[in-house]
Every structure is written in structure tokens, then in C-alpha cells.
C-alpha positions, 0 to 999 in steps of 0.5 A: 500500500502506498502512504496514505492509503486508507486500512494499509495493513489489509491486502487488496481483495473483497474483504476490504473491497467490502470495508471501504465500499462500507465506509462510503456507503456510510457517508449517507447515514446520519452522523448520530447514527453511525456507530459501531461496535466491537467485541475484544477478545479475538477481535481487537487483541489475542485471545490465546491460549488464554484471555488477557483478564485470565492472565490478569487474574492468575498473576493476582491469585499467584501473588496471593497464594504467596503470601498466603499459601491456603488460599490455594487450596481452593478447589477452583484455585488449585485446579488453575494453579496445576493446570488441571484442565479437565478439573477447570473444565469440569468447575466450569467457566462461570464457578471459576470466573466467580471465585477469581473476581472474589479476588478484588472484594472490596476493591473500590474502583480506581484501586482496581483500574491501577491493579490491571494498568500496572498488569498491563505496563508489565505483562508479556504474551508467554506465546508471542514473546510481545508486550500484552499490550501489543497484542492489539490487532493492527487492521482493527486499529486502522478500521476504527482509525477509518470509523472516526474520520468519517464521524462514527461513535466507536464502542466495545462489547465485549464478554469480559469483564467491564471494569477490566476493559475499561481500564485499558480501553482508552489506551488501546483503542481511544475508547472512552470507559462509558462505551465500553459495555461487558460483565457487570460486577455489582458493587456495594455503596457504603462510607469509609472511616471518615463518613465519605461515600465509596463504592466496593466491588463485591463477588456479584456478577450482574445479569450473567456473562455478557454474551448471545443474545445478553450482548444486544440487551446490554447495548439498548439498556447501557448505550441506547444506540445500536449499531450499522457496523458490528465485528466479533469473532465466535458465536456469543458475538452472533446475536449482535452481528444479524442485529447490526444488518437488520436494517435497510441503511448500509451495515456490516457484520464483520467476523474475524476468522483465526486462520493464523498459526504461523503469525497468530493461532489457528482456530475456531472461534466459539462462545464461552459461555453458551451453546451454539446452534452451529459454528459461527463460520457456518452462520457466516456464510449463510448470513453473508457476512463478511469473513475475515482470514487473518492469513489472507486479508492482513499484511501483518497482524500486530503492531511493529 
């Protein structure tokens, strides 16, 4: 691509062909409008072999157990700290999930935010052997680049954690806390020492992980605008794609298919949390979304 050309890290053919006749089809919608949303977890950043917030959690609860060894004793606990996958498996997702976030009990916000920020300026993907938070998709940063030039509001949704998200959100992607929209951890008013008001997160999950169709929900009931373009990459991500291009303005659903072992990992992707009906490529496909092969379609994955 020569300088100044627009998405210079997706090659030449359909897939992008489809993202800048979008882009201009878009010019005729309203600027109020035109929003778009994005899933994270293999769609903005990488999501193996194990999400960044897992990481996060682990890094917490390693510390923890050092200090205080019978923490790990733990079911939950002791089946991650071995790496017995088929006991986290037989756990399951949304136990484990509970006891990690139990973690940060207590935690008011902004002591939280620090915790994962310092994660983050110090973490390093074991698989990639980069910063963790280099592990951002360069074409999806060139996408959402495109989408602001031409006025549209840019959100996550995202199945991970909203605080975790929003901690990061404003770095990684320019995404402002407010229009990050994922799993609600409650938090509980009270007062400190002195009688001032604070807020404390709990081990409460509010409304269930924020995948399906919990995704659209969450976008009308926290954002109140829908989306014309909407990009994910597994099926807890299917309910707000077919919602993004039931209209009859210009709209793009947008699946990000890992078909990247040399450069990325090589996989399907699937929901966490729910049971799909059949594999979102397969929805895809009959939907006539637009599919994007990460060996095809980008020059490079990563940030240099």
C-alpha cells in the first residue's frame, strides 16, 4: 500500500473491497447514527491460549497464594494453579470466573483500574514473546482509525469483564470507559472511616456473562444506540452481528476468522459461555457476512 492509503495493513481483495465500499456507503447515514461496535477478545487483541483478564487474574491469585499459601487450596484455585484442565473444565467457566473476581472484594474502583494498568505496563504474551499490550490487532486499529474520520461513535462489547476493559480501553483503542459495555460486577455503596461515600466491588456478577443474545440487551439498556457496523469473532458475538444488518441503511457484520498459526493461532472461534446452534463460520456464510482470514486479508497482524 502506498502512504496514505486508507486500512494499509489489509491486502487488496473483497474483504476490504467490502470495508471501504462500507465506509462510503456510510457517508449517507446520519452522523448520530453511525456507530459501531466491537467485541475484544479475538477481535481487537489475542485471545490465546488464554484471555488477557485470565492472565490478569492468575498473576493476582499467584501473588496471593504467596503470601498466603491456603488460599490455594481452593478447589477452583488449585485446579488453575496445576493446570488441571479437565478439573477447570469440569468447575466450569462461570464457578471459576466467580471465585477469581472474589479476588478484588472490596476493591473500590480506581484501586482496581491501577491493579490491571500496572498488569498491563508489565505483562508479556508467554506465546508471542510481545508486550500484552501489543497484542492489539493492527487492521482493527486502522478500521476504527477509518470509523472516526468519517464521524462514527466507536464502542466495545465485549464478554469480559467491564471494569477490566475499561481500564485499558482508552489506551488501546481511544475508547472512552462509558462505551465500553461487558460483565457487570455489582458493587456495594457504603462510607469509609471518615463518613465519605465509596463504592466496593463485591463477588456479584450482574445479569450473567455478557454474551448471545445478553450482548444486544446490554447495548439498548447501557448505550441506547445500536449499531450499522458490528465485528466479533465466535458465536456469543452472533446475536449482535444479524442485529447490526437488520436494517435497510448500509451495515456490516464483520467476523474475524483465526486462520493464523504461523503469525497468530489457528482456530475456531466459539462462545464461552453458551451453546451454539452451529459454528459461527457456518452462520457466516449463510448470513453473508463478511469473513475475515487473518492469513489472507492482513499484511501483518500486530503492531511493529
Amino acid at each position: 500500500m502506498t502512504a496514505g492509503t486508507p486500512l494499509p495493513s489489509w491486502r487488496p481483495g473483497a474483504t476490504r473491497d467490502a470495508l471501504l465500499g462500507f465506509l462510503d456507503a456510510a457517508r449517507s447515514v446520519p452522523r448520530a447514527d453511525r456507530v459501531a461496535y466491537f467485541d475484544n477478545d479475538g477481535t481487537l487483541w489475542c485471545e490465546r491460549p488464554a484471555y488477557v483478564q485470565l492472565e490478569f487474574f492468575l498473576s493476582a491469585l499467584r501473588r496471593r497464594v504467596a503470601d498466603d499459601p491456603s488460599i490455594g487450596e481452593r478447589d477452583e484455585f488449585a485446579a488453575l494453579l496445576s493446570g488441571d484442565q479437565d478439573r477447570v473444565c469440569e468447575l466450569g467457566l462461570a464457578r471459576i470466573a466467580l471465585a477469581l473476581a472474589g479476588l478484588f472484594e472490596g476493591f473500590t474502583p480506581e484501586a482496581f483500574t491501577a491493579e490491571v494498568r500496572t498488569f498491563m505496563a508489565t505483562a508479556t504474551h508467554a506465546a508471542l514473546g510481545r508486550p500484552m499490550s501489543a497484542t492489539v490487532y493492527q487492521p482493527m486499529l486502522e478500521l476504527i482509525g477509518e470509523l472516526r474520520r468519517q464521524d462514527f461513535t466507536v464502542g466495545i462489547v465485549t464478554g469480559g469483564g467491564t471494569e477490566f476493559v475499561r481500564a485499558v480501553s482508552e489506551d488501546l483503542y481511544g475508547v472512552p470507559s462509558e462505551l465500553v459495555v461487558g460483565t457487570l460486577i455489582a458493587y456495594d455503596f457504603g462510607r469509609d472511616g471518615s463518613g465519605r461515600p465509596e463504592l466496593r466491588r463485591t463477588g456479584r456478577v450482574l445479569g450473567g456473562a455478557n454474551e448471545g443474545p445478553v450482548k444486544v440487551a446490554n447495548i439498548q439498556t447501557q448505550l441506547g444506540r445500536r449499531p450499522i457496523l458490528a465485528a466479533g469473532n465466535s458465536g456469543g458475538d452472533r446475536e449482535m452481528l444479524e442485529w447490526a444488518v437488520a436494517t435497510d441503511r448500509p451495515a456490516l457484520a464483520l467476523l474475524v476468522d483465526h486462520d493464523d498459526a504461523e503469525r497468530e493461532f489457528a482456530y475456531a472461534g466459539k462462545a464461552a459461555t453458551l451453546t451454539e446452534a452451529e459454528p459461527i463460520k457456518e452462520t457466516a456464510a449463510r448470513a453473508g457476512w463478511t469473513v475475515v482470514s487473518m492469513a489472507g486479508d492482513w499484511e501483518t497482524v500486530f503492531p511493529r
